[in-house]
N, C-alpha and C positions, 0 to 999 in steps of 0.2 A: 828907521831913520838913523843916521851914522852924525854924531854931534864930535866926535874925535876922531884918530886916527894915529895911534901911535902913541897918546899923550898930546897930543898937537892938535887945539881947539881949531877945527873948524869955523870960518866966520859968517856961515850958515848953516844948519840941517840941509843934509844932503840924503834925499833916497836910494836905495842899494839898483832902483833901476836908473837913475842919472848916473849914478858909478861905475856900473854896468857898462851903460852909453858911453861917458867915457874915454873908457878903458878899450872898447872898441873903437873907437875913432883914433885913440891914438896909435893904438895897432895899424891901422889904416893908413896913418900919416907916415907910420914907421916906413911903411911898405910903400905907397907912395912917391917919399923923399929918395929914393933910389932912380927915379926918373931926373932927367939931367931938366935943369932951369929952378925946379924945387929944393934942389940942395941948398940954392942961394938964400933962400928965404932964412930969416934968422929961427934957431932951434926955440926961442919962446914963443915966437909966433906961430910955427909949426905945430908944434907940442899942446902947448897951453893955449892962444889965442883961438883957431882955429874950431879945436874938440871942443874947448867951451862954448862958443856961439852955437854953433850943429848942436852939440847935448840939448842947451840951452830951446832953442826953436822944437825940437824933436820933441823934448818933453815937458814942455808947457804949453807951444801954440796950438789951437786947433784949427782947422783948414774945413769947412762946413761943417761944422760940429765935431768933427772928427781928428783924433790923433796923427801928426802927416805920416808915418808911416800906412797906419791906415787907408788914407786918403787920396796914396800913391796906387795903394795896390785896389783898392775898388777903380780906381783911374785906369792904372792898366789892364784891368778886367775888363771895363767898357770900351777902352781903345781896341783891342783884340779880338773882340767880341762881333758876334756874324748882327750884320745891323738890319738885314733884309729878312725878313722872316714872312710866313703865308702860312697860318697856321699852326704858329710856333716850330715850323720847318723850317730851315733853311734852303733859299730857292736863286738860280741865279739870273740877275736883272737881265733883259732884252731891251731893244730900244723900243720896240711893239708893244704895246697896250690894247688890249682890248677891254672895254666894261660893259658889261652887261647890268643894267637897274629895271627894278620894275616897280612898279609905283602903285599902292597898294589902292583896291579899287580898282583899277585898270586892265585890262587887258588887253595882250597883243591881238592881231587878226585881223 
């Protein structure tokens, strides 16, 4: 936990992966704000408002139990993922169906 920063009390314990987060986000807004419409946005809200929220939701909320980063990537695991399977193969659908059942006790003939 980081309680200062310079000499400069912090007005909460901050962990090194929120700082982390960040520190990335602003890098992001850095590069970002280079796109024309987001220059206008004032530099505190860019900078500060913005990275804070996202840090904020990133590393505190959880989204089914789970961390959102987390939550994103088993998401887009399942989005990507072959959904048709026939014995743990992947098989490709037809508009034809055939079933065959047999019902035990029974026989054809």
């Amino acid at each position: 936990m980081i309680y200062q920063i310079e000499g400069l009390r912090l007005p909460f314990p901050l962990s090194l992966r929120q700082g982390g987060t960040f520190a990335v986000l602003v890098l992001c807004m850095a590069v970002l704000s280079k796109i024309p419409g987001i220059e206008q946005v004032p530099a505190a809200f860019r900078y500060i408002l913005v990275p804070g929220a996202a840090t904020w939701f990133l590393t505190r909320q959880k989204l089914d139990g789970k961390p959102p980063l987390k939550w994103l990537a088993s998401w887009l695991a399942y989005f990507f993922s072959v959904k048709h399977l026939n014995r743990f193969q992947t098989y490709e659908r037809s508009g034809k169906y055939r079933f065959r059942e047999q019902v035990a006790g029974r026989r054809r003939g």
